[in-house]
Structures are given as structure tokens and as C-alpha cells.
BAFI-3210 file (N, C-alpha, C; in Angstrom, 3 decimals, decimal comma, padded with zeros to 6 digits):
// residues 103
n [1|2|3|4|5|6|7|8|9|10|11|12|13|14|15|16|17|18|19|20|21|22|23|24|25|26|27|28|29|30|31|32|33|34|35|36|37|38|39|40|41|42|43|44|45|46|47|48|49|50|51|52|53|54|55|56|57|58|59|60|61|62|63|64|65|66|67|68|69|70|71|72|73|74|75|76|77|78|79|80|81|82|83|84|85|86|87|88|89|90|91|92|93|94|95|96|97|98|99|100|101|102|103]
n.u [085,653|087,921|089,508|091,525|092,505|095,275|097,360|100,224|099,858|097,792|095,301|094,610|091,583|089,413|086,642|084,676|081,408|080,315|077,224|076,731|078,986|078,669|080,696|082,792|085,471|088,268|090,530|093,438|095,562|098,338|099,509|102,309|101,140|101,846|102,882|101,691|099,598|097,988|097,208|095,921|093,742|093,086|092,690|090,148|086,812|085,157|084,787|086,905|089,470|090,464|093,404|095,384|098,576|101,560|104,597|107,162|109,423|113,069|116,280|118,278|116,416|113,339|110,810|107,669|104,833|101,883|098,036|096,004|093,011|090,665|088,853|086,135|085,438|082,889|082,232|083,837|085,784|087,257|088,173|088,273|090,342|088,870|086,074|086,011|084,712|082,405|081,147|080,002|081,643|083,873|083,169|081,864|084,294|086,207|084,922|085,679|088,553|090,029|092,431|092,064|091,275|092,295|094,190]
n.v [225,811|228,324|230,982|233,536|236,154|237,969|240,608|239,028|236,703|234,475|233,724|230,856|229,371|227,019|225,790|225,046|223,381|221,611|219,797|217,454|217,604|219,861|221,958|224,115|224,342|225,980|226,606|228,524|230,196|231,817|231,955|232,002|232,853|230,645|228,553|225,930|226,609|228,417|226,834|225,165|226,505|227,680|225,321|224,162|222,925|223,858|222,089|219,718|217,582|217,273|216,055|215,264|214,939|214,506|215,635|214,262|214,450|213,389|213,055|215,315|215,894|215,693|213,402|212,794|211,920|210,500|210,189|207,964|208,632|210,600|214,141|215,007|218,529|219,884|223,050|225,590|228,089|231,163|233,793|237,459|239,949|242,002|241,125|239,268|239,448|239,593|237,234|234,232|231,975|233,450|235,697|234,127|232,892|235,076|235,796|233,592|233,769|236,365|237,418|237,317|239,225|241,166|241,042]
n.w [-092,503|-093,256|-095,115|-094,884|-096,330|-096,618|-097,583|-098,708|-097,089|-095,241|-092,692|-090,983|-090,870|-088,593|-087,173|-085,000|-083,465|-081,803|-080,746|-079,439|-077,270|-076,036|-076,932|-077,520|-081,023|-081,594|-084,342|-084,726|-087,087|-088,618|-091,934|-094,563|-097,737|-100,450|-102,811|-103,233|-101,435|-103,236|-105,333|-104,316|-103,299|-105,961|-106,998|-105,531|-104,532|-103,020|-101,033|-098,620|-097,929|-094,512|-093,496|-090,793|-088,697|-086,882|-085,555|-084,803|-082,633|-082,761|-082,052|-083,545|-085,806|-087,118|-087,360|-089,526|-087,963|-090,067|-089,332|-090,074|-090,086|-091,875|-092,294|-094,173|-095,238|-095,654|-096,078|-097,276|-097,652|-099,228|-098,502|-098,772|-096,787|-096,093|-096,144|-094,079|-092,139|-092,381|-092,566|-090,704|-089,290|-089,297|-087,853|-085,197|-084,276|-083,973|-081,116|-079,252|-079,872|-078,665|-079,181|-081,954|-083,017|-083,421|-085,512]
ca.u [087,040|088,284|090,807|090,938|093,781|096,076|098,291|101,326|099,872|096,274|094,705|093,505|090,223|089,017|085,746|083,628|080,872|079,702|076,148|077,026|080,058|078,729|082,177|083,274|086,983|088,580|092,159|094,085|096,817|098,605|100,626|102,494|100,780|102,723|102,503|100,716|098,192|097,696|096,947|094,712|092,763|092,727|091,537|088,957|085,477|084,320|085,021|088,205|089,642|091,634|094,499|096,170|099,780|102,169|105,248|108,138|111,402|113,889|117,471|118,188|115,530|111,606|109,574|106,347|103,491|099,995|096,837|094,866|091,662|090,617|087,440|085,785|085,026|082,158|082,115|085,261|085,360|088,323|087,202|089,808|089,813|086,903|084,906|085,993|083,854|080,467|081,239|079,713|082,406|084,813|082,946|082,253|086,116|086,499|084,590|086,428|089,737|090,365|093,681|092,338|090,514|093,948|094,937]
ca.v [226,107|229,792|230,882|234,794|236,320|239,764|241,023|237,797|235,597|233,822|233,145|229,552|229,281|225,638|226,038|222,705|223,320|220,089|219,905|216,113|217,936|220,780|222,275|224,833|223,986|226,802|226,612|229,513|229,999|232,652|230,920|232,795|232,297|229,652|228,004|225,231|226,860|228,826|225,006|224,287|227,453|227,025|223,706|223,603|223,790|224,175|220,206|219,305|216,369|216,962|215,056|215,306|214,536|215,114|215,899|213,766|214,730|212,313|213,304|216,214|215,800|215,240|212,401|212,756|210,489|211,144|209,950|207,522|209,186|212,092|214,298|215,781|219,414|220,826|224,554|225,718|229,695|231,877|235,628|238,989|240,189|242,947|240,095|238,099|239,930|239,141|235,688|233,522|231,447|234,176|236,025|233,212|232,539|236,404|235,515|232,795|233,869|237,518|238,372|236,813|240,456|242,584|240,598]
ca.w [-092,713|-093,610|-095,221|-095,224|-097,336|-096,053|-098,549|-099,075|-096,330|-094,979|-091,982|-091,768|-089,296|-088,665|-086,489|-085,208|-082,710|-080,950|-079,729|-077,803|-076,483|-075,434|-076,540|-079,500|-080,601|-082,948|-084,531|-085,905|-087,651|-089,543|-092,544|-095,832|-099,146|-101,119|-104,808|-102,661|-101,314|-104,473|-106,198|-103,271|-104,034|-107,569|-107,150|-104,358|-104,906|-101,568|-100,335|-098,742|-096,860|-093,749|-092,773|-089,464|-088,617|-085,644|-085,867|-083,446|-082,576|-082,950|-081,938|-084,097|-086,516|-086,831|-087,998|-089,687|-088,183|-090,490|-089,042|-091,322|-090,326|-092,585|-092,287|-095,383|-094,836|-096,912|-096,327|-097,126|-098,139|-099,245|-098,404|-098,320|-095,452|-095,787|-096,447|-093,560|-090,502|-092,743|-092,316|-089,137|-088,803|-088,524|-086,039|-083,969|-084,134|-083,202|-080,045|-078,806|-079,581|-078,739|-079,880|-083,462|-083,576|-083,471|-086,629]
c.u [087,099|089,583|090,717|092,389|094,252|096,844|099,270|100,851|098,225|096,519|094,193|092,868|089,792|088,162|084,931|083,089|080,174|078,664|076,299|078,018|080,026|080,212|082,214|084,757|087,037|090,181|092,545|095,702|097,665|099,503|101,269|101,976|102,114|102,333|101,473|099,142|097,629|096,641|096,160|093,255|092,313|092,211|090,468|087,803|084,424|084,388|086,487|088,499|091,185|092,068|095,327|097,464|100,601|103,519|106,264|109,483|111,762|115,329|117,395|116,964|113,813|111,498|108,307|105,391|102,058|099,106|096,389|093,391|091,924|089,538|086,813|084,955|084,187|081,970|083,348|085,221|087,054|087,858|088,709|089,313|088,711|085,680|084,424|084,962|082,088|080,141|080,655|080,807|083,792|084,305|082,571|083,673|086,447|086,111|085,230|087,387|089,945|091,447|093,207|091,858|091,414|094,604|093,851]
c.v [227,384|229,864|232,751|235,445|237,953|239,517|239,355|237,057|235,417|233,457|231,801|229,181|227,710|226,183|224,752|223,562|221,853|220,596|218,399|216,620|218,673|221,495|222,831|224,508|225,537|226,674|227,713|229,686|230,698|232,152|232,658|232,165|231,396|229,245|226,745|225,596|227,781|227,819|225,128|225,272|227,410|226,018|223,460|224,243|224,012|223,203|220,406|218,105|217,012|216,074|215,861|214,585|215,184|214,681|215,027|214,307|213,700|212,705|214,790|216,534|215,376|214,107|212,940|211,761|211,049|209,809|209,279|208,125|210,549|212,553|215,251|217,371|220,036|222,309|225,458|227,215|230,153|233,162|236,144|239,286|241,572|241,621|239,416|238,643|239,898|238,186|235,052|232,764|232,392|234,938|235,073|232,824|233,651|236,255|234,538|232,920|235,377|238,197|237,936|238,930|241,645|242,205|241,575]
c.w [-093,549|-093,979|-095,481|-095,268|-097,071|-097,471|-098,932|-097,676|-095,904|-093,454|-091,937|-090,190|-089,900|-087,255|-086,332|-083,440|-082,540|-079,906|-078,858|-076,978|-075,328|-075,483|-078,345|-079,141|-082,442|-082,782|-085,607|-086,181|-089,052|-090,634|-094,146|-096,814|-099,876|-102,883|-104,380|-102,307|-102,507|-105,198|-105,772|-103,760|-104,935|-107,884|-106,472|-104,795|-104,061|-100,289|-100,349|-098,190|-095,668|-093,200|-091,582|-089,012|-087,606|-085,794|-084,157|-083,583|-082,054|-083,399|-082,349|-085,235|-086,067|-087,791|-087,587|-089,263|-088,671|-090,048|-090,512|-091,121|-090,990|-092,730|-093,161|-094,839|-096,189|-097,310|-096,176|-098,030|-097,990|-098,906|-098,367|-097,066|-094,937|-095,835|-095,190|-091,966|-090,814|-092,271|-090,920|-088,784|-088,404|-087,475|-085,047|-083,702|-082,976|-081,228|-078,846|-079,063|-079,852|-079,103|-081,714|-084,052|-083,768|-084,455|-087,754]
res [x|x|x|x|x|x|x|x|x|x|x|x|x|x|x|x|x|x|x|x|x|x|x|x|x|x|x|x|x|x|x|x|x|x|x|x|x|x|x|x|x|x|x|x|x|x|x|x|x|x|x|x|x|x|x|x|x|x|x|x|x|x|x|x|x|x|x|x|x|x|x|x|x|x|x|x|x|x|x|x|x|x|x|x|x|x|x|x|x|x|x|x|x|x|x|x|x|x|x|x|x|x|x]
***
């Protein structure tokens, strides 16, 4: 998991190669810096736990449903973004998703 930081907003790379799968899965996702993820930063020391949740619509509004499974991620890196093309997980990202490389 990546998190690679532009001026007022982050990238957030989630990368998972599967050798039973035979199958790379990458998720990106441009977000604005917040007081949250600030915290998260400030607090993380490399370990995280993700949670997963899907979002329903219901009339005019959404309901939240979160997933009780949650999967501890151990390599969890903030980089700037000079940093972020050293990285393996961002260039394998780069590879598999070609517009990520025009960001």
C-alpha cells in the first residue's frame, strides 16, 4: 500500500499480486489530503488494517454496509512524489495502469 503525496492531495496505490491466481489486482485512487489522513500518517508505522465497505443506495440516500473481514497490510510507505518512481510497487502499478503515468 502507497500513498504518494502531490502538493494538497495523495494518490492511494493498493497492489496484491497472487501467485495461486495467477492474477495482479491494482487500485488507484486520487483523494485530497484531509486532517484524517494527516492522523493516519502521523500514526502509522508501516502496519495497517483494511476495512472494506460498499456503499447502497436507498431512495435518495446511501447506506453504509462494512465488511467484517479486515486484512492487515504490512508494507505501507508514504513517499513525495520524486520518490514514488524508485518504488516497486509504484512501478509495477505504472505498468498495469497506464493513464496512472500522466498523473
Amino acid at each position: 500500500m502507497r500513498f504518494v503525496e502531490t502538493n494538497d492531495s495523495f494518490l492511494f496505490v493498493l497492489y496484491n499480486q497472487s501467485r495461486i491466481l495467477d492474477t495482479t489486482w491494482v487500485f488507484l485512487k486520487h483523494l485530497k489530503s484531509s486532517t484524517s489522513y494527516m492522523r493516519f500518517k502521523d500514526d502509522c508505522i508501516g502496519i495497517a488494517n483494511l476495512g472494506l465497505a460498499l456503499y447502497i443506495p436507498k431512495h435518495d440516500l446511501y447506506e453504509l454496509e462494512i465488511f467484517k473481514y479486515k486484512k492487515r497490510i504490512t508494507d505501507v510507505k508514504f513517499l513525495s512524489s520524486s520518490e514514488a518512481y524508485q518504488d516497486f510497487i509504484v512501478l509495477k502499478s505504472k505498468e498495469f495502469l497506464p493513464s496512472f503515468a500522466e498523473r
